[in-house]
C-alpha positions in Angstrom: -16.2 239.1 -19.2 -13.6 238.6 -16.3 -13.0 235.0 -15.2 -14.1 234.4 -11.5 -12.9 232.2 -8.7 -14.3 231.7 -5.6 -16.5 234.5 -5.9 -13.2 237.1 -7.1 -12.6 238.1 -10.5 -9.7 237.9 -11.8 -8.9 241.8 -12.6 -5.6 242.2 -13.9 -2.9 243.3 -12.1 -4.9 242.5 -8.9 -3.8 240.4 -5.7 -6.3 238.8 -3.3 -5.9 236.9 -0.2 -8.7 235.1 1.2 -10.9 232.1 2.4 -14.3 230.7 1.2 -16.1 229.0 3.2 -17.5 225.4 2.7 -21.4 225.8 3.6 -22.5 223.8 6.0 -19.4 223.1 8.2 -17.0 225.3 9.7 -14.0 225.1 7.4 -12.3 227.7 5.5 -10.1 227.1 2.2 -7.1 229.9 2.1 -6.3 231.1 -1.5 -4.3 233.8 -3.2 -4.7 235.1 -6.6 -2.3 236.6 -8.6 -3.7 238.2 -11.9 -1.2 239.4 -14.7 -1.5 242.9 -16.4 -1.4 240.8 -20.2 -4.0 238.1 -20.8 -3.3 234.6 -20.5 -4.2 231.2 -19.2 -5.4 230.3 -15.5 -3.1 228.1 -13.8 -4.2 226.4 -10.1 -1.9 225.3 -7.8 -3.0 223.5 -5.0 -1.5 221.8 -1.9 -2.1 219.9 1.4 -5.0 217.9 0.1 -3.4 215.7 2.3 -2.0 217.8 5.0 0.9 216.2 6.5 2.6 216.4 3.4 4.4 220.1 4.3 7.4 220.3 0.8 4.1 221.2 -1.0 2.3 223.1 1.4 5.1 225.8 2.2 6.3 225.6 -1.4 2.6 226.6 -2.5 2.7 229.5 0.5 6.6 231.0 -0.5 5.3 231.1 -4.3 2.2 233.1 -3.2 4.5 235.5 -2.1 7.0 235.5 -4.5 5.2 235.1 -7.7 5.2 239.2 -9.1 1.8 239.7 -11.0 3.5 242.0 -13.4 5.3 239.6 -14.9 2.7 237.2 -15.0 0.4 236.5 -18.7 -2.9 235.4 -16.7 -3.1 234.4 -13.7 -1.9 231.9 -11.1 -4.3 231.1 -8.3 -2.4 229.1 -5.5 -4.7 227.3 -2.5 -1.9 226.6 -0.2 -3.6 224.6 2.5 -6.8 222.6 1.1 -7.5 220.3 4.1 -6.6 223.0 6.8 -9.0 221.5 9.6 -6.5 218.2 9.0 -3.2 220.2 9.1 -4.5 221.7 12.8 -5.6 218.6 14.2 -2.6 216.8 12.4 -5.2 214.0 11.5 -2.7 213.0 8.2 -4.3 212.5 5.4 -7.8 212.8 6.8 -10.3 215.3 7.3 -10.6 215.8 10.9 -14.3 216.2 11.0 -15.3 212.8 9.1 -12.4 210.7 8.8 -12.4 210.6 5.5 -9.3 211.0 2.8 -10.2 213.9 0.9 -8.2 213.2 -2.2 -10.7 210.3 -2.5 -14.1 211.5 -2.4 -13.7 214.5 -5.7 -16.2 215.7 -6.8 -17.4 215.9 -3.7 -20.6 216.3 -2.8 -22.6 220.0 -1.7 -24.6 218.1 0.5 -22.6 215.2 2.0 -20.1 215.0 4.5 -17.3 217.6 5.7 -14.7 216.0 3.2 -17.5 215.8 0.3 -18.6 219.0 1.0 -15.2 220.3 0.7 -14.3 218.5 -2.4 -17.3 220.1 -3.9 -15.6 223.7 -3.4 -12.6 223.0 -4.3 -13.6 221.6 -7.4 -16.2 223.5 -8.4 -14.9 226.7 -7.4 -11.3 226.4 -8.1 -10.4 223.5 -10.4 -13.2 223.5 -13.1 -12.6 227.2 -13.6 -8.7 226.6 -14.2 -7.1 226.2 -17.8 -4.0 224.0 -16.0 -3.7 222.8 -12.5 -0.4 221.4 -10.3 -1.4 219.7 -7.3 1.8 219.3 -5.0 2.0 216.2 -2.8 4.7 214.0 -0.6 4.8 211.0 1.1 2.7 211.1 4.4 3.6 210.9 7.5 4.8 207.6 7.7 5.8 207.0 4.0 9.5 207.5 2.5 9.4 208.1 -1.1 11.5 208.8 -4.6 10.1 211.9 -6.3 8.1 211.4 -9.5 5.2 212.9 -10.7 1.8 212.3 -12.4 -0.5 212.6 -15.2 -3.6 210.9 -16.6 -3.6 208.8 -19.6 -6.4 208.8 -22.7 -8.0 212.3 -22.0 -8.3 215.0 -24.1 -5.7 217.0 -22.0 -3.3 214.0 -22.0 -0.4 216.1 -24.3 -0.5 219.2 -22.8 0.1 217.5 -19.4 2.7 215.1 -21.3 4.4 218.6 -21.6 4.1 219.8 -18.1 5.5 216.6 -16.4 8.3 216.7 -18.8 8.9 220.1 -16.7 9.2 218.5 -13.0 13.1 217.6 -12.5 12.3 213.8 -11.8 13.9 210.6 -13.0 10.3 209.0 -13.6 6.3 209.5 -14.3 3.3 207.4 -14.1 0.9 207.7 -16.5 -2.2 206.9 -14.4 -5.0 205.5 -15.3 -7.2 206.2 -12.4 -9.8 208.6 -13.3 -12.2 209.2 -10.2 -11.8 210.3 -6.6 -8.5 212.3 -6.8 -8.4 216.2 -7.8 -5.9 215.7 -10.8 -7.3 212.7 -12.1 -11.0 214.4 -12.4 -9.4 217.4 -13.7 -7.5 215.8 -16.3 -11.2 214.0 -17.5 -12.9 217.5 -17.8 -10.2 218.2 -20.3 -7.9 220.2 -17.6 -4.2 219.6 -18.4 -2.8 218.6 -15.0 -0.1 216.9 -13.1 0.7 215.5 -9.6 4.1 216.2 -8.4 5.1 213.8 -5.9 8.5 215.0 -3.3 9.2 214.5 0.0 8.6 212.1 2.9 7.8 211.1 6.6 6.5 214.9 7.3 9.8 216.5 6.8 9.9 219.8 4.4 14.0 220.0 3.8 14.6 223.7 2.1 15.9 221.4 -0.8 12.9 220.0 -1.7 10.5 223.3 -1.3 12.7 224.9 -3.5 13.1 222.2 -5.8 8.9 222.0 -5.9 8.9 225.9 -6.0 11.3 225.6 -9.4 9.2 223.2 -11.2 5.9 225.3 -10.6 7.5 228.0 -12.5 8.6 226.0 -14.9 5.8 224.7 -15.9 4.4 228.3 -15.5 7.0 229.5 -18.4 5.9 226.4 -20.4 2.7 227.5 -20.2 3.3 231.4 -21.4 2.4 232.9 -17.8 6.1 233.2 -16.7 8.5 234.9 -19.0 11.6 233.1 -20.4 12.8 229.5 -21.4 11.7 226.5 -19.9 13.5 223.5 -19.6 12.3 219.5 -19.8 14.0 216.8 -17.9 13.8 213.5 -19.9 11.9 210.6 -17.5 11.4 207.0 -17.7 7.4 206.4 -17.7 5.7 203.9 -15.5 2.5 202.3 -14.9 2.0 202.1 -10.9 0.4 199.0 -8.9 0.1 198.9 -5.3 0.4 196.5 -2.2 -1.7 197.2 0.4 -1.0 195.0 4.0 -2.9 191.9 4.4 -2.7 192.3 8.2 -1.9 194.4 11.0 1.5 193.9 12.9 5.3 194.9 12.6 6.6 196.0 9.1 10.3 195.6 8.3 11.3 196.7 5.1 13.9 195.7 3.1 14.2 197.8 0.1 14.5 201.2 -0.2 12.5 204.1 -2.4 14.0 204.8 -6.0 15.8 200.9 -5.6 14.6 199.0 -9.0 14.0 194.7 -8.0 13.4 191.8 -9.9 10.4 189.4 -9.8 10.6 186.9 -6.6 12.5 189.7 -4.8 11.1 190.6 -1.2 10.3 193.9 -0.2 9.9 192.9 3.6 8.1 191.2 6.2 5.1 191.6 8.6 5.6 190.2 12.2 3.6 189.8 15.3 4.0 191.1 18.3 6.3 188.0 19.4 8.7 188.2 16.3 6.7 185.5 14.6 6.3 185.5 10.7 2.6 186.7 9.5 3.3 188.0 6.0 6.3 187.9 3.3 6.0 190.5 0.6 7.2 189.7 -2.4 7.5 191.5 -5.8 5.7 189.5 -8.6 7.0 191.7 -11.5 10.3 193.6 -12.2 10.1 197.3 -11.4 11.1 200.4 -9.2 10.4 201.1 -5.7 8.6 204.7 -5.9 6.8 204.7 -2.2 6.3 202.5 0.7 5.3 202.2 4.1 8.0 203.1 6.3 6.7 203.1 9.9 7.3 200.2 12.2 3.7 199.6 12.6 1.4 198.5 9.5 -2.4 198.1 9.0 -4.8 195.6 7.2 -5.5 197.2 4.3 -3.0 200.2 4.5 -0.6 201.1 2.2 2.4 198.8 2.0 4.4 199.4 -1.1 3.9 200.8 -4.2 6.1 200.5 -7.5 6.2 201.4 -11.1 6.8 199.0 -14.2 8.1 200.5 -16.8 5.8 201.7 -20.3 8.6 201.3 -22.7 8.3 204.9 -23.6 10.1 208.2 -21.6 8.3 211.4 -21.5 
């Protein structure tokens, strides 16, 4: 019996555009499925869950495009834009309608909010129903970062998704060990190998870094068996990530950079007031490596400050 998603099956050879609706609201999920002539696995790719973060978004909408179903062993279904109300209201990483950050409410929820309600389709009709899944993100809007990916630790999909972050040309990887909210990290506990790829920053989208996302897609693809031809594996260091949120609103001022490793007692910067005066001094309590940080002048309570990875001991 065919494989559906979001209501289409997957006939081989076939191409469908399309949205599905999220009951009870008035937002719309674009999709494309590509479905091979020769069987094989489902792969999902999926982007703007946070919708400033454009590398992955018009990575995810050139490969929908470019990706020929006739040379494709299963298919590839590729949701280019999966917080579109955000992207047209430019709310960041929100949904518009609620306010909420929707890679933080998966499952979702059929009868909750906007975000929870669009969670719930996205999950239920796309991501349970793949046998892999990519999910393309960047720094936000006002976050610079140093590309590395993702994967979940201690589930049953943990090696297969060891082997598809080996396929993203980055110099590191966390092994998380968060395993609710996010759309990965959920996936990854229902036994779905799948990765996070983290490039880009500030809401730019360089042609380098699309095409650089664009390349590791496929080459996880031809990993996978649904792309034809070698793959290749880029050896990375592993880390285990902890953040620093802000202990108060004011003036950040940086003093590291993304991708810069630092040593215990080592500031990253300092939060001001609005006179110049001295509120907050980060400070690293552990060697490690810079991956993302807040980059905008201004900085909120509770925000996102900086974020770094120790290292495992092991490289992937």
């Amino acid at each position: 019996m065919p494989k559906t998603i979001a209501g289409h099956e997957l006939v081989p050879g076939k191409t469908i555009k399309d949205h599905i609706h999220v009951e009870g609201t008035e937002l719309h999920i674009p999709h494309v499925l590509l479905c091979g002539k020769a069987d094989g696995p489902t792969v999902l790719v999926t982007a703007g869950v946070h919708s400033a973060e454009y590398v992955g978004i018009q990575a995810a909408i050139e490969l929908s495009s470019e990706l020929n179903p006739d040379e494709l062993r299963g298919s590839v279904v590729i949701v280019p834009l999966a917080n579109r109300s955000g992207f047209e209201h430019r709310t960041m990483s929100m949904v518009h309608e609620d306010g909420k950050n929707l890679n933080r409410v998966f499952p979702g929820d059929a009868a909750g909010s906007a975000a929870e309600r669009l969670a719930h389709v996205l999950f239920e009709s796309f991501i349970t129903r793949a046998d892999a899944y990519v999910d393309l993100h960047s720094g936000d809007g006002y976050e610079t970062l140093h590309p590395f990916a993702y994967y979940v630790g201690d589930t049953s999909a943990e090696e297969t998704a060891k082997r598809m972050v080996a396929c993203v040309s980055t110099d590191y990887c966390v092994r998380s060990r968060c395993r609710t909210g996010g759309a990965y990290n959920l996936a990854s506990v229902h036994g779905i190998p799948s990765v996070l790829i983290e490039r880009g920053q500030l809401s730019l989208f360089s042609r380098e870094e699309i095409e650089a996302d664009k390349a590791d897609v496929r080459n996880i693809l031809r990993m996978l068996g649904v792309l034809p031809g070698e793959y290749q594996t880029y050896p990375k260091t592993e880390l285990l990530e902890y953040d620093d949120v802000a202990p108060c609103t004011g003036c950040w001022y940086p003093e590291k950079r993304v991708g810069e490793r630092f040593k215990k007692g080592e500031r990253f910067g300092v939060i001001r007031d609005y006179f110049g005066e001295t509120l907050h001094t980060a400070v690293a309590n552990t060697d490690g490596v810079l991956l993302y940080q807040c980059s905008s002048l201004n900085i909120i309570e509770k925000g996102p400050m900086v974020a770094y990875g120790v290292e495992t001991g092991h490289t992937v």
